[in-house]
ZANU-309006 format. One record per residue (C-alpha): residue number from 0; x, y, z. Coordinates in nm, 3 decimals. Layout:
BEGIN
seq east north up
NUM X Y Z;
...
% end
This chain:
BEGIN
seq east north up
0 1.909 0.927 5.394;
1 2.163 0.742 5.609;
2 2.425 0.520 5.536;
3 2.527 0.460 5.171;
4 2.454 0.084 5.115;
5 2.774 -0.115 4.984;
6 2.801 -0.310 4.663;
7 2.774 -0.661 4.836;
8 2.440 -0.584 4.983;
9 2.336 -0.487 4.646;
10 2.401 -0.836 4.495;
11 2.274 -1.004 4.775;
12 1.926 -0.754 4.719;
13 1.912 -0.825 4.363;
14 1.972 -1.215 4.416;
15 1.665 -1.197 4.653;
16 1.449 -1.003 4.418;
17 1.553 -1.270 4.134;
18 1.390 -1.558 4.343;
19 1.091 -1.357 4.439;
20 1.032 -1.264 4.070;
21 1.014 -1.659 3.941;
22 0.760 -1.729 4.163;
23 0.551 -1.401 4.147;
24 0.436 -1.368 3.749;
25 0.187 -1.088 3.691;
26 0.252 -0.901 4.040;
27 0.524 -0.630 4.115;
28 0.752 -0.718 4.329;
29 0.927 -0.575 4.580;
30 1.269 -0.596 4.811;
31 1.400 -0.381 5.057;
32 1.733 -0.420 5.283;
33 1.608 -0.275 5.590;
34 1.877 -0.163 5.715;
35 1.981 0.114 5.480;
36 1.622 0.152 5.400;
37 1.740 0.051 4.982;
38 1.485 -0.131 4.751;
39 1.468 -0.301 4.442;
40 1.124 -0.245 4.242;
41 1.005 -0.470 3.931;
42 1.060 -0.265 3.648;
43 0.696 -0.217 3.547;
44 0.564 -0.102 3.863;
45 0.857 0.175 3.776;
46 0.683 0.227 3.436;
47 0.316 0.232 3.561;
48 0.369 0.453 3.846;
49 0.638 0.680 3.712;
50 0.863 0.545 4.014;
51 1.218 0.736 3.993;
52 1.413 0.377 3.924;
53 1.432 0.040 4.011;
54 1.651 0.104 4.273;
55 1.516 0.367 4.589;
56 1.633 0.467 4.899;
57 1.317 0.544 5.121;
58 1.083 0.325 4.858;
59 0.832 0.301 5.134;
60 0.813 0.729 5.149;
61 0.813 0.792 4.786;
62 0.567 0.478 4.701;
63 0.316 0.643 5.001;
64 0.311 0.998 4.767;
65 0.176 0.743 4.511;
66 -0.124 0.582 4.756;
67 -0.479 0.768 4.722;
68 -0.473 1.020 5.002;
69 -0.777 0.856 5.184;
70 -0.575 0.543 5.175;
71 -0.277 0.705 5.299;
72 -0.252 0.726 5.663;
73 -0.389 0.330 5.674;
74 -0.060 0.277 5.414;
75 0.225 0.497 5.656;
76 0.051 0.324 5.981;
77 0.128 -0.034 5.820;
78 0.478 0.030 5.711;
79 0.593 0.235 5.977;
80 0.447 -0.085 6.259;
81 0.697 -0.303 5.991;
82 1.001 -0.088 6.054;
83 0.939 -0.081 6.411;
84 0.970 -0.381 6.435;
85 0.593 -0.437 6.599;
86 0.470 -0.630 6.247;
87 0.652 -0.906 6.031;
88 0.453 -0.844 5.769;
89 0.173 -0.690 5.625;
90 -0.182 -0.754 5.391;
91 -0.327 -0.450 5.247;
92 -0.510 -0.284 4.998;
93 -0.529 0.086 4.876;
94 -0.567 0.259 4.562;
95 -0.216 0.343 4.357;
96 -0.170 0.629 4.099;
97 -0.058 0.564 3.777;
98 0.142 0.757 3.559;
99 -0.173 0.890 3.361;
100 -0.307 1.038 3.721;
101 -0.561 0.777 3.737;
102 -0.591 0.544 4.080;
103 -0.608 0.162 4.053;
104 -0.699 -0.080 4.313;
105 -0.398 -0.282 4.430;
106 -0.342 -0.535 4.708;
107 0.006 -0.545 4.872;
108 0.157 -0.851 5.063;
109 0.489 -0.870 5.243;
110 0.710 -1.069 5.534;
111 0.998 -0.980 5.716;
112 1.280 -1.188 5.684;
113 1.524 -1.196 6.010;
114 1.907 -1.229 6.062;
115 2.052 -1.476 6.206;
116 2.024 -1.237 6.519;
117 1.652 -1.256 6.478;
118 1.653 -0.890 6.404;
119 1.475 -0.724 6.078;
120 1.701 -0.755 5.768;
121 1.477 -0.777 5.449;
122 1.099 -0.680 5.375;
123 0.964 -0.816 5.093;
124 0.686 -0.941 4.874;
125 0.432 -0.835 4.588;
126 0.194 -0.619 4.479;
127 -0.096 -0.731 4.243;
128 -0.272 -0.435 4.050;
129 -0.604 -0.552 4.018;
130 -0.642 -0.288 3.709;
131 -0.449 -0.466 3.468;
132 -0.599 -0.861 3.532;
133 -0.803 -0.770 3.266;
134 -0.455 -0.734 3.073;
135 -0.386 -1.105 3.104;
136 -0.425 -1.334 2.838;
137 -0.598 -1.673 2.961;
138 -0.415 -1.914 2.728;
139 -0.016 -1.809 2.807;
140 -0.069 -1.593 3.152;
141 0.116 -1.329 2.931;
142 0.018 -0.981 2.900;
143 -0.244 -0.920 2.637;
144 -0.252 -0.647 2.339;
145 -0.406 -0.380 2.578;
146 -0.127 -0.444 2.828;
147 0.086 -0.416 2.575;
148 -0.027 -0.110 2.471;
149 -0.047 0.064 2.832;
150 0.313 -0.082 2.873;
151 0.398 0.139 2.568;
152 0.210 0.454 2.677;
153 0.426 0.414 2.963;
154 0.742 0.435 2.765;
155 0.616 0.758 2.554;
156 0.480 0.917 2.881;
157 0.815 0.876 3.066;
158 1.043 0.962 2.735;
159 1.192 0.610 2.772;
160 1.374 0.469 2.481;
161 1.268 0.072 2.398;
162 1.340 -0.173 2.152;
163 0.988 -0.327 2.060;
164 1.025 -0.680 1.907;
165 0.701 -0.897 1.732;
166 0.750 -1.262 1.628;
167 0.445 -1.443 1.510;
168 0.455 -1.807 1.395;
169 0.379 -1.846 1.024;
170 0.116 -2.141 0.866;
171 -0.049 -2.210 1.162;
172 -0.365 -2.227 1.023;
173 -0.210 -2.578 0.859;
174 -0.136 -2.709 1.225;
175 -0.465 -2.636 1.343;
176 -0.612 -2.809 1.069;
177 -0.416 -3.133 1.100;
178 -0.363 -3.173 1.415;
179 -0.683 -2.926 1.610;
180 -0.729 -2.618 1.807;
181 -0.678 -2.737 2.159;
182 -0.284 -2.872 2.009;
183 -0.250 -2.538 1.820;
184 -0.344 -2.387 2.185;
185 -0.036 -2.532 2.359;
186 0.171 -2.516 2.075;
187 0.121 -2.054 2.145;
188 0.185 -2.189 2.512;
189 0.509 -2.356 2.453;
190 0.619 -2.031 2.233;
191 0.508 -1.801 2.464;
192 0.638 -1.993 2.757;
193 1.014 -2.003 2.589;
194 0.966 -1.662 2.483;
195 0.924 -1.576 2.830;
196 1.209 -1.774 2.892;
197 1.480 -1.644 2.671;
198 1.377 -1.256 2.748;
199 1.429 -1.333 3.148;
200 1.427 -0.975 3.348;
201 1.558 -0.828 3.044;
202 1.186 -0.750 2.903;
203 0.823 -0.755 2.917;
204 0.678 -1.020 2.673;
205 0.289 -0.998 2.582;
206 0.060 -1.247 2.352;
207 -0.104 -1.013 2.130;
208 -0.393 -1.140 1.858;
209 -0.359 -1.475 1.731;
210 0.001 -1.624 1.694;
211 0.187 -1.307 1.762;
212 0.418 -1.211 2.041;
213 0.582 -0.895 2.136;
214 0.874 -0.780 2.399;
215 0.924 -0.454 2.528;
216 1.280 -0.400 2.608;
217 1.494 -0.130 2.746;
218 1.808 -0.278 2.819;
219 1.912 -0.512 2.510;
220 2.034 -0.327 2.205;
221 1.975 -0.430 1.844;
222 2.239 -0.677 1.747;
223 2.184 -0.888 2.043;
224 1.830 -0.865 1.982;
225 1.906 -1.016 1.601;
226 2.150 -1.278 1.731;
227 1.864 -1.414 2.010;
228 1.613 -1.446 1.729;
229 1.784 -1.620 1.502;
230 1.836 -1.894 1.845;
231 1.484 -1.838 1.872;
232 1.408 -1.930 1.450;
233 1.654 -2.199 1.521;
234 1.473 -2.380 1.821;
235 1.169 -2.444 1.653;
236 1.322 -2.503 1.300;
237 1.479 -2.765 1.462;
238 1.170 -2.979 1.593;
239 0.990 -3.014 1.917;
240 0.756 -3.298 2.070;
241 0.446 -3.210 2.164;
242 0.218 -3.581 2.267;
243 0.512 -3.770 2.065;
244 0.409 -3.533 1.746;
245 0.718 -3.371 1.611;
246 0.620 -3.003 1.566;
247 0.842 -2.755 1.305;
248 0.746 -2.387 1.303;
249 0.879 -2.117 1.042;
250 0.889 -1.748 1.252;
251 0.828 -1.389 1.147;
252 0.962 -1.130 1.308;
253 0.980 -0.768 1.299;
254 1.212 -0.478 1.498;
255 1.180 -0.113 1.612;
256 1.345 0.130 1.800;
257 1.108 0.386 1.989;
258 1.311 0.701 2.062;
259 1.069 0.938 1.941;
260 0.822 1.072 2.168;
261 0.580 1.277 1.956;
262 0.383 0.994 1.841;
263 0.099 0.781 2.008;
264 0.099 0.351 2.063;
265 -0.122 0.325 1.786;
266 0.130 0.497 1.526;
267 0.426 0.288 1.656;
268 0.198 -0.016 1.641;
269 0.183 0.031 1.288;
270 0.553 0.088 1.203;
271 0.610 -0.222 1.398;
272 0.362 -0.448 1.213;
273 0.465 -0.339 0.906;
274 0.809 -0.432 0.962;
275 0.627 -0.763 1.063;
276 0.460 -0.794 0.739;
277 0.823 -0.746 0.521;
278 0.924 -1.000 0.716;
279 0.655 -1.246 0.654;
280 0.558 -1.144 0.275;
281 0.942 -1.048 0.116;
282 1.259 -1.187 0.404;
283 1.091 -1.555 0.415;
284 1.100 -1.482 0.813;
285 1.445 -1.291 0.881;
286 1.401 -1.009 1.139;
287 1.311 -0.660 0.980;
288 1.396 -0.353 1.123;
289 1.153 -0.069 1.051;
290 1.451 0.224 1.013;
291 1.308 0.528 1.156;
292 1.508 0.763 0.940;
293 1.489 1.106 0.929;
294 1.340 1.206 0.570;
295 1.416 1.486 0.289;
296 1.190 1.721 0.540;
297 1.448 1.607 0.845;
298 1.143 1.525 0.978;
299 1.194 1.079 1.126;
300 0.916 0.880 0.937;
301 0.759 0.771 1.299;
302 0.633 1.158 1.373;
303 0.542 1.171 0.952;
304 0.326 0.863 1.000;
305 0.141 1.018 1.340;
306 0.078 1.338 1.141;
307 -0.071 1.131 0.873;
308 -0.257 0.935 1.089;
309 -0.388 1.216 1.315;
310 -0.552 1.359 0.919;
311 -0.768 1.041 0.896;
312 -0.918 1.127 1.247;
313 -0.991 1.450 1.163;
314 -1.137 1.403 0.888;
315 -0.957 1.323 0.608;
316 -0.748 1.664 0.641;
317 -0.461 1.688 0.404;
318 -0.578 1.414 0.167;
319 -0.705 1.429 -0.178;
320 -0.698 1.242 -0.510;
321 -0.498 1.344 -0.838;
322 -0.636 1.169 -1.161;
323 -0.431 1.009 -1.443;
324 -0.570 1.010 -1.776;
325 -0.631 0.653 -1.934;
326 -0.653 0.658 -2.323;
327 -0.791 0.423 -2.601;
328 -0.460 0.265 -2.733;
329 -0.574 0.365 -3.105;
330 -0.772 0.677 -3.051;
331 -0.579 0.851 -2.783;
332 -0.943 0.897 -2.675;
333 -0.970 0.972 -2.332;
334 -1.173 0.641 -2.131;
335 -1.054 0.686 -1.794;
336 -0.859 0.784 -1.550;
337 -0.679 0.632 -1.185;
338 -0.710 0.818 -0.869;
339 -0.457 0.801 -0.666;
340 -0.432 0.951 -0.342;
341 -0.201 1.272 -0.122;
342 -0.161 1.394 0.152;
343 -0.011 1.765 0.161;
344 0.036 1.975 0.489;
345 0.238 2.285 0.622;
346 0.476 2.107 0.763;
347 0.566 1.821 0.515;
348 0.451 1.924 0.228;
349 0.335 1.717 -0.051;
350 0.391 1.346 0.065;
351 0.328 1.057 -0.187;
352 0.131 0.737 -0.106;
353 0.443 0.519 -0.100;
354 0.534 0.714 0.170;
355 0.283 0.618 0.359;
356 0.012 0.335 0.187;
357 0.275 0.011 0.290;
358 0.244 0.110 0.642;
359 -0.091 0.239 0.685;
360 -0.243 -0.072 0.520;
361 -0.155 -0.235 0.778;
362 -0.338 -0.010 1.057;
363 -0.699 -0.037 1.185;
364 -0.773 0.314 1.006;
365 -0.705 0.215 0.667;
366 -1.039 0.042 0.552;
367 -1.180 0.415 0.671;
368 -0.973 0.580 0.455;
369 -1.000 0.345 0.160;
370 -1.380 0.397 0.163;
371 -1.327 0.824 0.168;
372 -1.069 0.700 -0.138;
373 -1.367 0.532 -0.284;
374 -1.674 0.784 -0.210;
375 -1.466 1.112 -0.303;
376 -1.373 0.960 -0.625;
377 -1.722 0.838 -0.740;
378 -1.832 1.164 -0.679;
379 -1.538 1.369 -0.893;
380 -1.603 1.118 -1.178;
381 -2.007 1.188 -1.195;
382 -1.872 1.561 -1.277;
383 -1.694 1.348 -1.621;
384 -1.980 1.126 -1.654;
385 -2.196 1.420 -1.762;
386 -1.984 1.430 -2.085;
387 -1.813 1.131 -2.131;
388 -2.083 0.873 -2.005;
389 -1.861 0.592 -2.108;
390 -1.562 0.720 -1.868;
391 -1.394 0.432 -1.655;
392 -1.241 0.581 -1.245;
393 -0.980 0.315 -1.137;
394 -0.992 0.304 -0.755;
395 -0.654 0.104 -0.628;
396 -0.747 -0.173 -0.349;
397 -0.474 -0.299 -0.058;
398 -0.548 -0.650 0.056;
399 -0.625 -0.543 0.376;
400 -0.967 -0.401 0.247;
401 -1.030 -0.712 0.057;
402 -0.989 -0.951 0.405;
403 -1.283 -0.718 0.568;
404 -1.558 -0.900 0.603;
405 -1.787 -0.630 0.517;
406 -1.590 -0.477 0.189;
407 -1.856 -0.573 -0.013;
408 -2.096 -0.412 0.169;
409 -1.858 -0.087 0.199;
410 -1.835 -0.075 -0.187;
411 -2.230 -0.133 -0.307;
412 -2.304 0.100 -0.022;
413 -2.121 0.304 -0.131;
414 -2.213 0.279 -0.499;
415 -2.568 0.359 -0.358;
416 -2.483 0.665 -0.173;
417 -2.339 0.821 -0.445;
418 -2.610 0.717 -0.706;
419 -2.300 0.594 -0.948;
420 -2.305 0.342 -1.205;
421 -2.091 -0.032 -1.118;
422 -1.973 -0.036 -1.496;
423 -1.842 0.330 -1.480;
424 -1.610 0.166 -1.130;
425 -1.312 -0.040 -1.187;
426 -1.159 -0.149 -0.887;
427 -0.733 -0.262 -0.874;
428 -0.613 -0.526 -0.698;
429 -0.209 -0.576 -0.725;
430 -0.017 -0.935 -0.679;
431 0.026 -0.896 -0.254;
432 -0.347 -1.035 -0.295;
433 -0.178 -1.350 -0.347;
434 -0.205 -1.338 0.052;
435 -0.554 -1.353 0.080;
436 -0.706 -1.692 0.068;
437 -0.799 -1.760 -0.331;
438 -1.144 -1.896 -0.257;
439 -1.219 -1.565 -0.029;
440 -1.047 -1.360 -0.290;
441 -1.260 -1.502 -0.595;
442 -1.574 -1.501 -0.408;
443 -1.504 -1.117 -0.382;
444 -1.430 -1.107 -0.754;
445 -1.750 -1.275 -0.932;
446 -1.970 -1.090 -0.682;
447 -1.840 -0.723 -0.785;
448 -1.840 -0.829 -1.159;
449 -2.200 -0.948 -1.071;
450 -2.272 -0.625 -0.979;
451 -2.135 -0.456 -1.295;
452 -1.805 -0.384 -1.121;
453 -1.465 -0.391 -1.358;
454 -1.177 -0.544 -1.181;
455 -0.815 -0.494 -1.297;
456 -0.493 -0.666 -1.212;
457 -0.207 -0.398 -1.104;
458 0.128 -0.372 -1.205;
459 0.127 -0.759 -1.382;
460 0.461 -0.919 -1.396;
461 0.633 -0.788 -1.108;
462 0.548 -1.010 -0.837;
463 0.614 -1.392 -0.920;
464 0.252 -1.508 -0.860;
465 0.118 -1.303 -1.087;
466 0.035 -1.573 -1.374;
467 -0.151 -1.772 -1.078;
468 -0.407 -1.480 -0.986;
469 -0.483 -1.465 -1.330;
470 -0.567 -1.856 -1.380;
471 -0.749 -1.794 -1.084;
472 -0.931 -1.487 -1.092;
473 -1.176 -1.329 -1.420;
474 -1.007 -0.979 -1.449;
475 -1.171 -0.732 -1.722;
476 -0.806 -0.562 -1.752;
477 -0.481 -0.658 -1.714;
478 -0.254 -0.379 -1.679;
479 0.152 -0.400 -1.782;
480 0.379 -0.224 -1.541;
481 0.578 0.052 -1.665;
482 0.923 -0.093 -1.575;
483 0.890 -0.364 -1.830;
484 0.832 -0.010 -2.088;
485 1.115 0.208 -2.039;
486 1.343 0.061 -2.273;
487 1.089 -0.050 -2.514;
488 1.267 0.163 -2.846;
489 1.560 -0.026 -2.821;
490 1.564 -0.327 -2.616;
491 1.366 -0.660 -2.835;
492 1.363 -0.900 -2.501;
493 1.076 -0.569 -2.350;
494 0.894 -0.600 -2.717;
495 0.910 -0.982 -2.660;
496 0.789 -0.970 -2.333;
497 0.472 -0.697 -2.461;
498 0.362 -1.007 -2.652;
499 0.403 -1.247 -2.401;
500 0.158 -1.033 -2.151;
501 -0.068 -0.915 -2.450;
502 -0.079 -1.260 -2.547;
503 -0.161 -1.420 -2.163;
504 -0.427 -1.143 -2.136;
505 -0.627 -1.242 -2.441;
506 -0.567 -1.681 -2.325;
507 -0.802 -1.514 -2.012;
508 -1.068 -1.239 -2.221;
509 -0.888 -0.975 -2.028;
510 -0.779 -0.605 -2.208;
511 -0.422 -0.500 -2.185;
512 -0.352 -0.165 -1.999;
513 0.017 -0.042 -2.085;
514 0.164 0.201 -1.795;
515 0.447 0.399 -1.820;
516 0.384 0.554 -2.155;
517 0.650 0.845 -2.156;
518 0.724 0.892 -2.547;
519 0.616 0.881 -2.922;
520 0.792 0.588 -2.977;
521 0.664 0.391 -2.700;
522 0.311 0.513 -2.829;
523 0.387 0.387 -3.177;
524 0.515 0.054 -3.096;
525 0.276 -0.054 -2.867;
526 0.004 0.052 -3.099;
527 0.107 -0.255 -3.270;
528 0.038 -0.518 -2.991;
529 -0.309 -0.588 -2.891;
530 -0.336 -0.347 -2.631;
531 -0.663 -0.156 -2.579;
532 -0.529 0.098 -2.329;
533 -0.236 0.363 -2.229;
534 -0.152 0.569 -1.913;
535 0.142 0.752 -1.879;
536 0.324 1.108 -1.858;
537 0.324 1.152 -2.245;
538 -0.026 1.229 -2.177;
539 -0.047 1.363 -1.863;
540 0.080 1.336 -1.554;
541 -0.158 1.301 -1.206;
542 -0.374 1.594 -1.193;
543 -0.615 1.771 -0.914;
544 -0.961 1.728 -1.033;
545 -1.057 2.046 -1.155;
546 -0.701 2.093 -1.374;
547 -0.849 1.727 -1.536;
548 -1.185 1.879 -1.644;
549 -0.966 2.123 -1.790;
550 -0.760 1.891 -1.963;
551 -1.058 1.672 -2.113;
552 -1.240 1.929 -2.215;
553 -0.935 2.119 -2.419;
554 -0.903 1.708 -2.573;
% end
């Protein structure tokens, strides 16, 4: 290496590699002071080719041990006739390799610019990876999801900490229907294009599926990251013109760090978009940070999430379903029984589902696991039916499994695989279903109870939609969360409310399940509403499936 290069060059580099970069979207770019042989690389080239920094002395040597070696000598004869002096520039193309070892076609342009001694001072220009144009979204010119996601690789393969951001527009299915597709389409343009805008060189922004938006950032730390999207919110709060048509749009976004480097894209995909979904369904927009804690095991919830994840691709290891006991209200006879699902393994231990259901509802894997939820618990209650042919298995739904187009299919499939009866099956939906659309979500409904199918509503009363689903919707049960139970022996306003529900439940021809039933006294009082149905730890609590034979036969 020869002569350190001093701090004024340095601005004058990075000045030059600033204009190159606004006119050069979706290429690398590259500048190099020639005379102390010091570059400045685009920081995803860096990424992609595991480059040692933005900044290199000798780019042109180090770059060449990235060039496929049958392209190399082509590659050192080009650069070495620029340094010489005996080119101004060069047009090539050779094969690059990646940080995952693989080689992808690239073609590299550059000039030489003179001094105003006509000798060499600065070599620069762009390289175009032909393996990503596939990783261009048409509508914006943005990066797509799969760029996105081999941006992110990148970051885990290198150990490089980043601050992933994803802001989605909220309604727009409203916008599109007043106003059409092709002004929805520039509307994601104009976001997109002031996205791109506002993150500068700071960030990589990509389009990812249908009005959502993501940056990849290294440099910008959290609060300034909260402070520039509330400017963001703000902007479009505040009205833009589009064809003289005033346009307002409400924003969703969600936050996470990535300093963990155990997990894969598609875990920290998940952690992201459910930090998306808080956002959207419970902070009326306001960024949400997922926290990436560590947990009671000291174990951060990121690497707990990939272990979980990893189970459902190999086959369901570590899950399986506990059973609580639902009673007759008067009898104490036993008529059912939820499943509800764990996942236990050497490292973790036993984890419950809230640890991990509000996140992985939100991932591609869950309608797979919800339909092992669904099989393996149709088969453990056949073992009851044989003795109890009247006995009810509650099978909890997410909404995610009800927006699949082919749930219905999944469940009477599945009905028919396992040779169970549709009136023995009652499926739970709880009040997030308020985000499906209603017609969708009825449609769903009258075509299960068509098929024999019970359908419950979850947890009623806690979520304030809950008296519109039931307008809406023909449940056979309604079932009364337990928090509006535990002071039933001495607080009137709970006994008060009881009879409200009960009474709300019987307007619709649904049955009242009480949960939460921990004592005598709660038993005895509630035996006086018209409920039809208890669940709680006074009678058991969750239990493997062989300890529940146990217990129902010893009943």
């Amino acid at each position: 290496m020869g002569e350190t290069i001093p701090e004024n060059r340095i601005k004058k580099l990075d000045s030059m590699f600033d204009a190159f970069s606004i006119v050069a979207e979706g290429t690398y770019v590259y500048v190099c002071d020639m005379r102390y042989d010091y570059s400045k690389w685009s920081r995803n080239a860096v990424y992609a080719f595991d480059l040692p920094g933005e900044y290199m002395y000798n780019a042109g040597g180090i770059w060449e041990e990235h060039i496929h070696p049958e392209d190399r000598e082509t590659y050192h004869d080009g650069i070495d006739a620029i340094f010489s002096g005996a080119e101004n520039g060069h047009d090539m193309q050779y094969r690059a390799r990646k940080v995952n070892g693989e080689y992808d076609v690239c073609t590299c342009r550059g000039v030489v610019l003179l001094d105003d001694d006509s000798n060499p001072e600065y070599f620069a220009g762009v390289i175009r990876n032909h393996g990503i144009q596939g990783h261009i979204d048409a509508l914006t010119g943005l990066r797509n999801q799969y760029g996105f996601f081999e941006d992110l690789d990148t970051h885990i393969n290198r150990n490089s900490v980043a601050r992933i951001v994803m802001v989605g527009i909220s309604k727009f299915t409203e916008i599109n229907e007043v106003y059409g597709y092709d002004f929805g389409n520039r509307i994601i343009q104009k976001v997109g294009r002031y996205l791109l805008e506002q993150v500068g060189n700071r960030g990589s922004v990509y389009r990812l599926d249908g009005t959502k938006f993501a940056v990849i950032t290294a440099t910008q730390e959290v609060p300034e990251i909260l402070e520039k999207y509330k400017e963001f919110r703000t902007h479009f709060r505040s009205g833009f013109s589009i064809d003289d048509k005033v346009v307002i749009l409400d924003l969703n976004g969600g936050l996470l760090t990535m300093d963990n480097f155990s997990v894969d894209v598609q875990t920290v995909y998940a952690c992201l978009n459910f930090a998306y979904g808080e956002s959207k369904i419970r902070r009326q927009g306001d960024m949400v940070e997922f926290y990436n804690d560590l947990t009671e095991d000291n174990r951060h919830r990121i690497e707990k999430l990939h272990a979980i994840r990893a189970s459902v691709m190999q086959d369901y290891e570590g899950f399986f379903l506990m059973y609580q006991p639902v009673v007759d209200a008067q009898t104490e006879k036993l008529i059912g029984a939820e499943a509800l699902i764990r996942w236990k393994n050497e490292t973790y231990g036993m984890v419950p589902p809230d640890h991990f259901i509000p996140i992985l509802e939100r991932d591609a894997l869950f309608p797979d696991l919800g339909k092992w939820v669904l099989r393996r618990a149709l088969m453990d209650a056949k073992r009851i039916l044989k003795s109890n042919p009247n006995f009810v298995v509650n099978v909890n739904l997410s909404y995610s499994q009800l927006e699949k187009v082919d749930f219905l299919d999944m469940v009477f499939g599945t009905l028919e695989e396992t040779d169970y009866p549709p009136r023995n099956l009652c499926l739970e939906v709880t009040e997030r279903c308020r985000l499906l659309d209603m017609t969708l979500l009825k449609n769903i409904v009258v075509n299960l109870r068509g098929k024999g199918v019970r359908i419950a509503l979850d947890d009623f009363g806690t979520g304030f939609s809950s008296m519109g689903i039931v307008k809406n919707l023909p449940f056979d049960t309604i079932k009364i969360d337990r928090s509006f139970v535990l002071k039933l022996e001495e607080d009137d306003k709970e006994k008060e409310l009881i009879g409200h529900f009960t009474g709300v439940a019987n307007t619709f021809g649904a049955k009242v399940c009480v949960e939460g039933i921990e004592t005598t006294g709660m038993r005895d009082i509630l035996q006086n509403y018209n409920v039809q149905s208890f669940q709680g730890y006074y009678y058991s609590k969750p239990m493997v499936i062989e300890d529940f034979l146990a217990w129902a036969d010893k009943r």
